[in-house]
N, C-alpha and C positions, 0 to 999 in steps of 0.2 A: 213783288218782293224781290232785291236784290240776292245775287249771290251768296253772298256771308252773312246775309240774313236769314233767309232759309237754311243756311249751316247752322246757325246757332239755335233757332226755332228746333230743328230737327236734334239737337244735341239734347237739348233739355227737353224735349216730349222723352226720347227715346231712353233717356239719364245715358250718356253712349257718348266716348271721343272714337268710337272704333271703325276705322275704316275699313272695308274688306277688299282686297287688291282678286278683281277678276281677270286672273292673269291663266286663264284655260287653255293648255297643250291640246291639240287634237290628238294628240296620240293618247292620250289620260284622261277618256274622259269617263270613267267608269261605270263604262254599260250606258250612257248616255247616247242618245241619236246624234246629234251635233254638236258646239261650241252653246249655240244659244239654250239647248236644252240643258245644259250642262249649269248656263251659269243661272237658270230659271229656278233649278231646283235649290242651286244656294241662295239667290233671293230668297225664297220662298221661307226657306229656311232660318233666314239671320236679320232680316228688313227691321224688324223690331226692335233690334239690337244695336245698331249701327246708327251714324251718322251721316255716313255716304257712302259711295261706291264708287271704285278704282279700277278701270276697266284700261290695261295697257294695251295699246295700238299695237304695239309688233307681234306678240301674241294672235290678233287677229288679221293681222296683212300677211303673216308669213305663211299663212293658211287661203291666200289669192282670195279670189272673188266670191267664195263661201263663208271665209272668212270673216269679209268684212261686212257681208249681208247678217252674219250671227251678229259683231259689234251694233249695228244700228237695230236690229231687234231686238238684242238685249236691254240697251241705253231705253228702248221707248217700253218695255216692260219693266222696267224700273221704275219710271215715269207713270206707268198708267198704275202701277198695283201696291207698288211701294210708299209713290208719292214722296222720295228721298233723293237727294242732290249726286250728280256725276261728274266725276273730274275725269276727263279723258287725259292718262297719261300716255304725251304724245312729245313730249321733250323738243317743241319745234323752234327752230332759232333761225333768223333770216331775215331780211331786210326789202322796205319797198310794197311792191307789189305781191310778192312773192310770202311773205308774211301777211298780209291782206288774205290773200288764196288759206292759206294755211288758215288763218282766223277762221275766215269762212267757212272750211271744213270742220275745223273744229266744232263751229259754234250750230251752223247752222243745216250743212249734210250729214253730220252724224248725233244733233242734239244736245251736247255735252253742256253742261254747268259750266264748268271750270277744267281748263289747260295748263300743262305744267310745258314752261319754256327755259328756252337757254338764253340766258344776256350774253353770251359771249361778241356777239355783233352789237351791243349798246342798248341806248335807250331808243333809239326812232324803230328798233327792228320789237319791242316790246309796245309799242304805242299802238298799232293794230288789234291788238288782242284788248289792252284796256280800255278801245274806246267804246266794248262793248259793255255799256253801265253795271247792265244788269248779271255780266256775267265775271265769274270770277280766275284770275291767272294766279298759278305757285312758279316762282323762281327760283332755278335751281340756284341753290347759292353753297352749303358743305355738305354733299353728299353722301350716303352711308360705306361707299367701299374702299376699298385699301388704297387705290390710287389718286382719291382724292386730295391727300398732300400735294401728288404732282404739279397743281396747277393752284387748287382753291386757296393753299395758304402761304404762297408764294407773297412775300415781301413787297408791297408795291408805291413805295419803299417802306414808310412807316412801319403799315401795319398791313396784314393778310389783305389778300384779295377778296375772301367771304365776306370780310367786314367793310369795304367799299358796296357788294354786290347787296346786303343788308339793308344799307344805309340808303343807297338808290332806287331799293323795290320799295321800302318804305314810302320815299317821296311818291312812287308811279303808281299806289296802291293801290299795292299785288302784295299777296304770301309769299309764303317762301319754302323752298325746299329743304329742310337740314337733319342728317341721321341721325340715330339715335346709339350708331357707333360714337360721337364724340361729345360729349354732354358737356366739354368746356366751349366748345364752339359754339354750341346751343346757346348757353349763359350768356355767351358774349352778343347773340344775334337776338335773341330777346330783348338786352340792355339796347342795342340801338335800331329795333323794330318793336315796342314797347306793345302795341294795337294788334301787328301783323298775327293772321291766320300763318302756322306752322306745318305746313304735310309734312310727318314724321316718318321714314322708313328706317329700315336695320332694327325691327325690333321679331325676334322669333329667331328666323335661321341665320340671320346673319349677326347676331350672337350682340345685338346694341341692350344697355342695362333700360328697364322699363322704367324703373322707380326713380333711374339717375337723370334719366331723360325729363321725364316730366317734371322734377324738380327743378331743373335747370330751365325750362321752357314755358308751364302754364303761366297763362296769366293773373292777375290777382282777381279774377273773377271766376277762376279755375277751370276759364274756357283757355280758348285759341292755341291747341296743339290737335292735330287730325293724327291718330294713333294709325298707323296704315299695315295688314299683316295678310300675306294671302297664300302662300302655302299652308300653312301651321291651321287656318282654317278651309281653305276649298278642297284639300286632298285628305283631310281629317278624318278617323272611322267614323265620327257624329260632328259634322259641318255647326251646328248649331251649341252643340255640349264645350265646341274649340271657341266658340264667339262669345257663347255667354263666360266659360272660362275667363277669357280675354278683358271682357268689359267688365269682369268682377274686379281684377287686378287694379285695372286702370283705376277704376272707382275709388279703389281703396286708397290709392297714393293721388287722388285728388281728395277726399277726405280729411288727407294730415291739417291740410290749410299748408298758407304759401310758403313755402322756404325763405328765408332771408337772405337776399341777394347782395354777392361779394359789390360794393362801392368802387368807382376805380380807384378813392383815397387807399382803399383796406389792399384792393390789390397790390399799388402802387408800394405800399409801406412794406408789406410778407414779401414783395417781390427783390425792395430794396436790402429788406434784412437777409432773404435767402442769399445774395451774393455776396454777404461782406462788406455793401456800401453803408450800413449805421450798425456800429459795433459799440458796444460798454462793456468797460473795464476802467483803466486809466491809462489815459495816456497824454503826453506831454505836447504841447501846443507850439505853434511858432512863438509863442508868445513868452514861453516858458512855464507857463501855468501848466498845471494838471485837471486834466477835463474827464468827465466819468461817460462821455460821447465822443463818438470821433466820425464823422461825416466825411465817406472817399466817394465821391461822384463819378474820377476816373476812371472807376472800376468797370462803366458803363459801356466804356469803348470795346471789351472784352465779353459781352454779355447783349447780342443784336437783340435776343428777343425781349428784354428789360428795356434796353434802347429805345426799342420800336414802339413798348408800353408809353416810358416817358414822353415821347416826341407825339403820340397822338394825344398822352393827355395837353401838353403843353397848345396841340391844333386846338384842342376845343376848345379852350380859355380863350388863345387868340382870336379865335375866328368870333368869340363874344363879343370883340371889342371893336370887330371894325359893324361898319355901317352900310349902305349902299352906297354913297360918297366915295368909299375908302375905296371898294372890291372897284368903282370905276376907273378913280383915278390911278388905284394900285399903291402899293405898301412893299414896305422892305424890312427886314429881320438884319438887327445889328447884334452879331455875339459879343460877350466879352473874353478873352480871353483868359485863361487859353481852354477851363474846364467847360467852356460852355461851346468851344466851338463844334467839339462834334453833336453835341444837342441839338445848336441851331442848322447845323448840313444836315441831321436828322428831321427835322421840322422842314426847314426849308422846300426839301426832297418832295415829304411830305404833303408839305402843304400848295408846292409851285409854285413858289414867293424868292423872288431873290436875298439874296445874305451878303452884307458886310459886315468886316470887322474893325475897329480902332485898337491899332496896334499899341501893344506894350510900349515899342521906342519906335520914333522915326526911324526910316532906312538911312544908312548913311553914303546909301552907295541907289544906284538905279532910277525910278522915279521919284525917291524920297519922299514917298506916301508916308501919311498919319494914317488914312483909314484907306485898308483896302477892297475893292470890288466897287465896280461903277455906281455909280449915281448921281445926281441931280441936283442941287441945290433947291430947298423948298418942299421935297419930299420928308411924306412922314415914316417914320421908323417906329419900331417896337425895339425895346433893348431887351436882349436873353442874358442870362445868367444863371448860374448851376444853383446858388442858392446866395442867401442876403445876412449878413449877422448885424452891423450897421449900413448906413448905406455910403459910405466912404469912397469903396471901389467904384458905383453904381456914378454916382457925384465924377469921379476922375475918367470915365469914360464915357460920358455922355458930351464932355467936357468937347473935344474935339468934335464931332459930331455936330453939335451945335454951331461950333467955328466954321464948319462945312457950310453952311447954313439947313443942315436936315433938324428936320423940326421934331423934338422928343415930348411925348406925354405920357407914356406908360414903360413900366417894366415889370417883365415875367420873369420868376424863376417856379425851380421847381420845389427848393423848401426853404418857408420861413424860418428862421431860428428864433423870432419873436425877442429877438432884443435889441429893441430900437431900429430896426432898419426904415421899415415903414413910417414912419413918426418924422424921420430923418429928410426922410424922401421928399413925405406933404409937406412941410415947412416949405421947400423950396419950388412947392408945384408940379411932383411927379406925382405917379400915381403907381401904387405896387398890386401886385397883383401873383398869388403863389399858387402853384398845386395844391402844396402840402405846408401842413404849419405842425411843429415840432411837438407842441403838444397833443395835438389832435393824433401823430403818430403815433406817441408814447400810448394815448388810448388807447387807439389799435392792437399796440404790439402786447400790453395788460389783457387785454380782450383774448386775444388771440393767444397766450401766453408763453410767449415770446420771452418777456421778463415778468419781473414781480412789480408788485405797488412801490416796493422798497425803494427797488431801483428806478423807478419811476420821479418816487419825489426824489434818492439823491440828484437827479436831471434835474428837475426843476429849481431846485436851492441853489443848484450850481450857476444857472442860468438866471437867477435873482429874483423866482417865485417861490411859492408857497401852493405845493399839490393841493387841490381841495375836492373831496370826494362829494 
C-alpha cells in the first residue's frame, strides 16, 4: 500500500484529519527520560485519534546524536504499535546527488512515510524523492508565517508564485504544503491541485481560522487536508482531551458538506465590479445612445492584482487551444489596440509567448511598420482583445495580419457582450472564444447581489434580449 493510501485507509478507520506535529524540546519534556519517551507517551496517548504523525527534524538534530537516535525510535514505535503513517518534516531542497542522499535519509535511515521539501531548486532536485512509489512528498508551496508574502506571492509575472509551485506539484504527484493563515491561497491551490493531499499548519498557535481553512481546502470527498497542530496538543495538561478536542472540531466543519467554490467566472465578475470596470446607471455611448452598462477595461492597468486574475484566465483559455503541433512550432499573441495591449504584455509575460501588435495607423516616419514586434511570415497568431460587441474591430485588425501572411483562426477576449460579435466572426471563418459573456455576468452579480433582477433585465432589453428566469 502506497503512501496516500494508507493516509486515507488511516483517516477513515480513525474518522481523524489530525495530525500531531512531534515537535519535543529536550528542555520540555515533562518529567520524561528522553525525546523518544516523551513522544511514546503522546503516541500512546492520541494513535487512535489521528491520521499521522509529524515528527520535525530540527527538533531532533539540535539535540546531536541522542537526538536523533530518539527520531528513529520514535518513527519505528510508531510503526510497530500505532500502525499509522509518518511524515518526516525535514523541508530538504537540493539538487543531484545530494537530493538522492537526502531522499535516502529520509526514506530509508530514518523510516519516514512522507517528506516535506522545498521546490525552490525545481523540478529535477524534487524527482529523487518521488521516485520513491510507494512513498509520499508535501511541497512547500504558501506557508503559514508572516513572511511568506516575501517570496510565495510574488508576481511571476501573472500570477503568484504558490500558484505556479501548485500547479507543478500537482503534475510531480506530491501534496502540498499551505497554512491555514491564508484560506484564499488555500481556495486557490485546491482549484488547481483538485486530488492533491494538503499538510495543513498555522492552525492553534499560530492563530490560522480552522473552519475557514477546511472550507477552503477539503475535498469533495471531505478527505485531502492533513490538519497538522503540535504544541496545543503535546504540551497539553491532557495530550489526549487536546486531540480528541481537535478531531471533534475538525469533524464538525467536515460534516457541513462541501462549500461552493468561488468559479474563476464568479471571481473574475466581483473582482471586475469591485474596481469600477462594469458599472450601471446611465450613461452615454460613443455612439450617443444611452446604455444602462458601461464597460472600462482600462481601469485594469491601475489594478495588478485584477490584472494578474485576468491574464491567467485569458492563459488557460489559450493554452486550450494550441496543440502539440503549435507549443513546437511556437505561437504568437497579436493585441489589439490599444485596451488590449496591456492584457496581452500581461499574458504574454505570463505565458512566454511573444506579442505583436497591428497598429491603429502606419508610421509615417521610421520603419513605417503596420504591425509591430517581429515575426515570420506563415506563423500562427491568436488575436487579444479587451472585449467583442460586434466583430468589426476584430475584422479590421486581423486585416493586416493576414497581409503579413500570419495565419489567424481564433480570437480571445475577455468579455462577450453577446451581440452579434461572435456570429460576425463565424461567417468569415474565425473562431471566438471569451472568458466571460455578459449575461452569465449579470448572473453573477444577481447571485451575489451586486444588483437586482430589475436591473438585470433593464441590461438585457437594452442589449436586444428578453431576461428569462
Amino acid at each position: 500500500m502506497g503512501f496516500y493510501e494508507w493516509l486515507a485507509e488511516t483517516a477513515q478507520r480513525n474518522d481523524s484529519l489530525l495530525c500531531v506535529g512531534l515537535d519535543s524540546q529536550p528542555e520540555q519534556l515533562a518529567g520524561a527520560a528522553d525525546q523518544f519517551d516523551f513522544n511514546r507517551r503522546i503516541v500512546d496517548a492520541t494513535h487512535d485519534l489521528v491520521c499521522c504523525y509529524k515528527p520535525n527534524f530540527a527538533f531532533y538534530e539540535q539535540a546531536g546524536l541522542g537526538g536523533l537516535e530518539a527520531l528513529r525510535r520514535t518513527v519505528a514505535y510508531i510503526h510497530d504499535t500505532a500502525r499509522v503513517p509518518v511524515i518526516l518534516d525535514a523541508k530538504r531542497g537540493d539538487i543531484g546527488s545530494t537530493a538522492a542522499a537526502y531522499a535516502r535519509a529520509a526514506f530509508q535511515a530514518w523510516g519516514a512515510d512522507a517528506v516535506t521539501v522545498n521546490p525552490y531548486l525545481g523540478g529535477d532536485s524534487i524527482v529523487p524523492f518521488t521516485s520513491y512509489a510507494d512513498r509520499g512528498v508535501f511541497v512547500l508551496c504558501h506557508t503559514s508565517n508572516p513572511g511568506a508574502a516575501d517570496l510565495q506571492a510574488l508576481p511571476c509575472p501573472a500570477r503568484p508564485l504558490y500558484e505556479i509551485v501548485a500547479e507543478k506539484a500537482a503534475g510531480w504527484g506530491a501534496g502540498l504544503v499551505v497554512g491555514a493563515t491564508y484560506p484564499e491561497a488555500l481556495a486557490r491551490v485546491r482549484a488547481l491541485a483538485p486530488q492533491a493531499w494538503i499538510l495543513l499548519p498555522g492552525v492553534g498557535a499560530q492563530g490560522g481560522d480552522l473552519e475557514a481553512a477546511l472550507a477552503a481546502g477539503l475535498r469533495d470527498d471531505r478527505l485531502g487536508i492533513i490538519v497538522n497542530a503540535s504544541r496545543g496538543i503535546i504540551y497539553a495538561g491532557d495530550p489526549r482531551q487536546a486531540a480528541l478536542d481537535l478531531r471533534r472540531q475538525i469533524n464538525a466543519a467536515r460534516a457541513q458538506g462541501p462549500a461552493p467554490r468561488p468559479t474563476l467566472q464568479s471571481q473574475l465578475t466581483l473582482a471586475l465590479a469591485d474596481i469600477g470596470a462594469v458599472k450601471f446607471g446611465e450613461f452615454t455611448l460613443a455612439s450617443g445612445k444611452k446604455s444602462p452598462i458601461y464597460i472600462d477595461l482600462r481601469l485594469l492597468a491601475s489594478h495588478p492584482g485584477v490584472l494578474r486574475l485576468v491574464a491567467h484566465a485569458y492563459a488557460g483559455l489559450i493554452d486550450s487551444l494550441l496543440d502539440s503541433e503549435d507549443r513546437r512550432l511556437g505561437i504568437r499573441l497579436a493585441a489589439i489596440p490599444y485596451a488590449a495591449l496591456r492584457i496581452g504584455t500581461a499574458v504574454a509575460l505570463g505565458m512566454g509567448l511573444p506579442l505583436i501588435y497591428p497598429r491603429k495607423e502606419a508610421k509615417a516616419h521610421g520603419t513605417g511598420r503596420a504591425i509591430e514586434g517581429e515575426f515570420e511570415p506563415g506563423e500562427r497568431v491568436i488575436v487579444l482583445d479587451d472585449l467583442i460587441t460586434t466583430g468589426g474591430s476584430k475584422l479590421a485588425a486581423i486585416e493586416p495580419l493576414e497581409a503579413a501572411g500570419l495565419q489567424v483562426q481564433d480570437v480571445v477576449v475577455l468579455i462577450d457582450r453577446e451581440q452579434g460579435g461572435q456570429q460576425e466572426l463565424a461567417a468569415v471563418g474565425y473562431r471566438l472564444h471569451a472568458v466571460l459573456r455578459l449575461g452569465e455576468m449579470l448572473d453573477l452579480l444577481v447571485e451575489a447581489g451586486r444588483i437586482s433582477k430589475e436591473e438585470r433585465g433593464t441590461v438585457l432589453d437594452f442589449l436586444g434580449r428578453q431576461a428569462s428566469e
